[in-house]
N, C-alpha and C positions, 0 to 999 in steps of 0.2 A: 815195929809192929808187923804183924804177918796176916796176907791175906790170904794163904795157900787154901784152897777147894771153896774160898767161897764166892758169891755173886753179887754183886753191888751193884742197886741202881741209882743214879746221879739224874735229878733233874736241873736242866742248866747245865751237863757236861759236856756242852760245846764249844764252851769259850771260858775266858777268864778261871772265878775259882772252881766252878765245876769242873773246868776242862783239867787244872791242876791236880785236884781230887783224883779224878780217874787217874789220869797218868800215876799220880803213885799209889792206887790201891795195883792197878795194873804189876807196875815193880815189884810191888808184895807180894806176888804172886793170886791174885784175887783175879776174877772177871767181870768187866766194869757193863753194864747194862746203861749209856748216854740216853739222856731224853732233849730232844730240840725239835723247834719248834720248824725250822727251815732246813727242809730237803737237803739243799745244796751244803751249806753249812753242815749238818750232820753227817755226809756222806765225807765229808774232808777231814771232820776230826775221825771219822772210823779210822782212813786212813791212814789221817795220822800217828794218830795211840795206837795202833796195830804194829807197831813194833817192839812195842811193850809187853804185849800181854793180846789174849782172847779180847774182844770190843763189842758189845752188838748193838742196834741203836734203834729206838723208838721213836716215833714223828707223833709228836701232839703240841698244840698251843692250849698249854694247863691255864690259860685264860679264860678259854671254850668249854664249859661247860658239859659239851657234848662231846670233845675231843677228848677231857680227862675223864668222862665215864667211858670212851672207849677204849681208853691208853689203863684203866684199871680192869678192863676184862681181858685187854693183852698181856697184863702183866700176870695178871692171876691163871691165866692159860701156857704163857712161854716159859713165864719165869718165877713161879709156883715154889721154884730151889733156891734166892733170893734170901739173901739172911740180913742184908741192911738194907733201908733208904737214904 
């Protein structure tokens, strides 16, 4: 499978199977859009999958209410080009 030109957002791809997700849409040539909920934690899988592929990361705890009404106005403003979740 080929992810060439498009944008993938993963929530949960900071660890575990999100974080496997991204790494191979990454491979496929795709750019993985990571959502997690810890700063620290997010800034390390950037890192990390960054040698895969394009990475960009969003900080919300989709627990919050108010954090995933505003991680849906970010997503709808940054990444508007988005063709899965």
């Amino acid at each position: 499978m080929t992810f060439q030109g498009q944008k993938i957002i993963i929530v949960g791809g900071t660890s575990g199977i999100g974080k496997a997700v991204a790494r191979s849409i990454l491979k496929a040539g795709g750019i993985a859009v990571i959502v997690g909920s810890r700063q620290p934690k997010l800034d390390q899988a950037i890192t990390e999958l960054s040698k895969y592929g394009k990475v960009l990361g969003e900080l919300a705890n989709i627990a919050d209410r108010e954090q995933t009404k505003d991680l849906i106005e970010r997503i709808d403003t940054n990444h508007r080009d988005a063709t899965l979740l």
